[in-house]
C-alpha distance (Angstrom), angle and dihedral (degrees) to the residues before:
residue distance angle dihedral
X1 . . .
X2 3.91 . .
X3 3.49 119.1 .
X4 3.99 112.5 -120.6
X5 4.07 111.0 -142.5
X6 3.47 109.8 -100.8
X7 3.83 115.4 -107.0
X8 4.07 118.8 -119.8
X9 3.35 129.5 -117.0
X10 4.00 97.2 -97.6
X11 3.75 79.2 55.8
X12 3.20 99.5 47.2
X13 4.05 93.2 47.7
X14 3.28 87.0 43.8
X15 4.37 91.9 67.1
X16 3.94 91.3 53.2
X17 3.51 90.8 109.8
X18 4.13 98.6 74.8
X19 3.81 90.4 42.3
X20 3.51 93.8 53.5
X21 4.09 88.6 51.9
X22 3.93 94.5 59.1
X23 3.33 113.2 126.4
X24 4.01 128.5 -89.5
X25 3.90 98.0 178.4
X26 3.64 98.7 63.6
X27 3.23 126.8 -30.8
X28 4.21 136.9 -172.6
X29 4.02 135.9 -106.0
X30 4.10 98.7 -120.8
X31 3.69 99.2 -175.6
X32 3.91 142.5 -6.2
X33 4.03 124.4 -154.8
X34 3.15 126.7 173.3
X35 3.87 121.1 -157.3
X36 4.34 109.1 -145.0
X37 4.02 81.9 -171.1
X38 3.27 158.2 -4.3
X39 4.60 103.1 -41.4
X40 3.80 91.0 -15.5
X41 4.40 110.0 123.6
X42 3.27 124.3 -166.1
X43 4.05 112.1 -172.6
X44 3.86 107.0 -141.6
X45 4.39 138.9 -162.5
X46 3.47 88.2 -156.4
X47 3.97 146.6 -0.5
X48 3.59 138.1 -164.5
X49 4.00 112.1 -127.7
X50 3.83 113.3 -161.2
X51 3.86 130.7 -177.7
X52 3.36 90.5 -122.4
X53 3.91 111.8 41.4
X54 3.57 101.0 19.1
X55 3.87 118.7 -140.4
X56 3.98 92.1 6.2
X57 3.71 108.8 -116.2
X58 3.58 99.7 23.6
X59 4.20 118.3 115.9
X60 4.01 92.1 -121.3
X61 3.69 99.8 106.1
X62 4.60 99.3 40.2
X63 3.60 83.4 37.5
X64 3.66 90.9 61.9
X65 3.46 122.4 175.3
X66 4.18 145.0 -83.0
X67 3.38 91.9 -147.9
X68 3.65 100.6 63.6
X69 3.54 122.9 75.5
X70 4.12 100.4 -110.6
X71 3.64 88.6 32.9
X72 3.77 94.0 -105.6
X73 3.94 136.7 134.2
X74 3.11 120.2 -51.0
X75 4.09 115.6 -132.6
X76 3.96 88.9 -165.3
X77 4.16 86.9 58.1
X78 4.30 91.4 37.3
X79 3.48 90.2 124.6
X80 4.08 141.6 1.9
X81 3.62 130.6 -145.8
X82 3.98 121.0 -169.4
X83 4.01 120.3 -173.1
X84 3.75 112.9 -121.3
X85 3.38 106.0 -126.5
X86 3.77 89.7 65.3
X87 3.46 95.5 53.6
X88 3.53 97.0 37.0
X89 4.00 86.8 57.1
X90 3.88 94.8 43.9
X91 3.91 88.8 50.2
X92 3.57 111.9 36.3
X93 3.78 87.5 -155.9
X94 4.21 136.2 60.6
X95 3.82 90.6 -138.0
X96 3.90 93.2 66.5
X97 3.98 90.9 48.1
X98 3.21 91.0 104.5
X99 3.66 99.9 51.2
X100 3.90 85.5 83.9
X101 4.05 94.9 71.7
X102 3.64 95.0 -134.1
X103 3.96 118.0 129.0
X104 3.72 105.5 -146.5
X105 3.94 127.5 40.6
X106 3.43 108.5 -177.2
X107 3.87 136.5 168.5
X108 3.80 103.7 -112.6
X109 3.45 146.9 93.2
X110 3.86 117.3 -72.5
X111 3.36 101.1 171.9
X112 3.44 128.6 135.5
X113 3.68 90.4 -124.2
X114 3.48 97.5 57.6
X115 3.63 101.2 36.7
X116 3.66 108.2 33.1
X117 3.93 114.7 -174.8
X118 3.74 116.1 -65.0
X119 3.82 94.7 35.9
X120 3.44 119.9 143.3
X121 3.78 122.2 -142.5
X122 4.09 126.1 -175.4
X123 3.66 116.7 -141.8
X124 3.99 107.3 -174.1
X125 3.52 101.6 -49.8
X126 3.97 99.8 -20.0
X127 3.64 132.6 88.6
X128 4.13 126.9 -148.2
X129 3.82 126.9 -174.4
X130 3.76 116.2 -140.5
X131 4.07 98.2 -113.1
X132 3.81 123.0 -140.0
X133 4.23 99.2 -116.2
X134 3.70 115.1 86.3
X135 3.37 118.1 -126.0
X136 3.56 107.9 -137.1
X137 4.29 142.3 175.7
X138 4.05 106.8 -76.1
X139 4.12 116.2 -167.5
X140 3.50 87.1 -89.0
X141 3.78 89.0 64.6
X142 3.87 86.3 48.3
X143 3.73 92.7 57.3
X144 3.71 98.3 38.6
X145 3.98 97.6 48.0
X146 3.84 101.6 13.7
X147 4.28 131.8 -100.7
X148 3.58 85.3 -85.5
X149 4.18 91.9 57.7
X150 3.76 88.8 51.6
X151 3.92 96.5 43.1
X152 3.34 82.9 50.6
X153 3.53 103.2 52.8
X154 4.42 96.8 36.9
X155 4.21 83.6 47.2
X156 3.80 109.6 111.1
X157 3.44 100.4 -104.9
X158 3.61 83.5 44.7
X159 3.66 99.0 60.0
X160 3.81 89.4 45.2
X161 3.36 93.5 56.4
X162 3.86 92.2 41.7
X163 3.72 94.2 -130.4
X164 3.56 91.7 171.1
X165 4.02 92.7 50.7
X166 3.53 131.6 -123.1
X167 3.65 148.7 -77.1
X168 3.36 122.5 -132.2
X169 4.55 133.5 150.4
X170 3.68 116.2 -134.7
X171 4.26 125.3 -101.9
X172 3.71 93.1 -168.8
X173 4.27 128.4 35.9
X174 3.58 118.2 -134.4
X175 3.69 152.9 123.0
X176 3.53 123.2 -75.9
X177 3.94 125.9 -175.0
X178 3.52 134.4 -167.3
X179 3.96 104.1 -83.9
X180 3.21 100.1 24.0
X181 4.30 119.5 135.0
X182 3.48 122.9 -89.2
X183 3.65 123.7 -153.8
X184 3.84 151.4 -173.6
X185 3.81 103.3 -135.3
């Protein structure tokens, strides 16, 4: 898989316009992956999301967490959703979706405007709250997408937009599948 250049932050700025179009009404689950361990993707149809693991198969929970006090998971960071316009402009290619680490990409609006902490979205037959912790670019963004992708996405417009996505736990197990609705409840 070649490696596209990564766009600048002009660029980048520049593509706001689509973002800012997703859809608030309802919106649709794009793509699920699930991550077994640490930078191993795989691209599902369909997941299971429990209270209790998460998105079943994925390392969240026995990867735990260092920013909990006994290092473990993290029910604020249970599961992360990322809107597909951002990733689709930060990759310039499906295939290296996944390279973000987030497990849903959906077409919707994430931004903080429109779902303020504590909202609750459906996906199929699921529900997530919006969690309090921002989920922002790490280095490993950085090297994936480029300094200006994660400028980009930690800027202030790019926090209130949520660029990066969101992290929310789930309220309600279920399955979700790839095109199913997603809602603001």
């Amino acid at each position: 898989m070649t490696t596209p250049a990564h766009l600048s932050y002009e660029e980048l700025q520049a593509s706001l316009s689509p973002i800012r179009q997703s859809p608030r009404e309802t919106g649709r689950l794009e793509w699920i992956v699930r991550r077994p361990s640490v930078d191993e993707r795989e691209v599902l149809t369909e997941a299971q999301l429990t209270l209790d693991e998460g998105l079943v198969g994925d390392n969240w929970q026995p990867r735990g967490s260092n920013r909990t006090p006994d290092g473990s998971a993290s029910l604020e960071r249970q599961i992360t959703l990322m809107n597909v316009r951002v990733i689709a402009l930060l990759t310039q290619s499906q295939e290296r979706w996944a390279l973000a680490g987030d497990q849903l990409y959906v077409d919707f609006d994430l931004s903080v405007e429109h779902l303020p902490v504590g909202t609750q979205i459906q996906i199929g037959e699921a529900i997530l709250e919006v969690s309090a912790p921002p989920h922002t670019g790490c280095n490993k963004f950085a090297e994936r997408f480029g300094a200006d992708a994660l400028k980009f996405v930690n800027s202030p417009e790019g926090r209130e937009l949520r660029l990066r996505g969101i992290n929310a736990r789930i309220v309600r197990a279920g399955t979700v599948h790839v095109g199913d609705t997603v809602k603001k409840l």
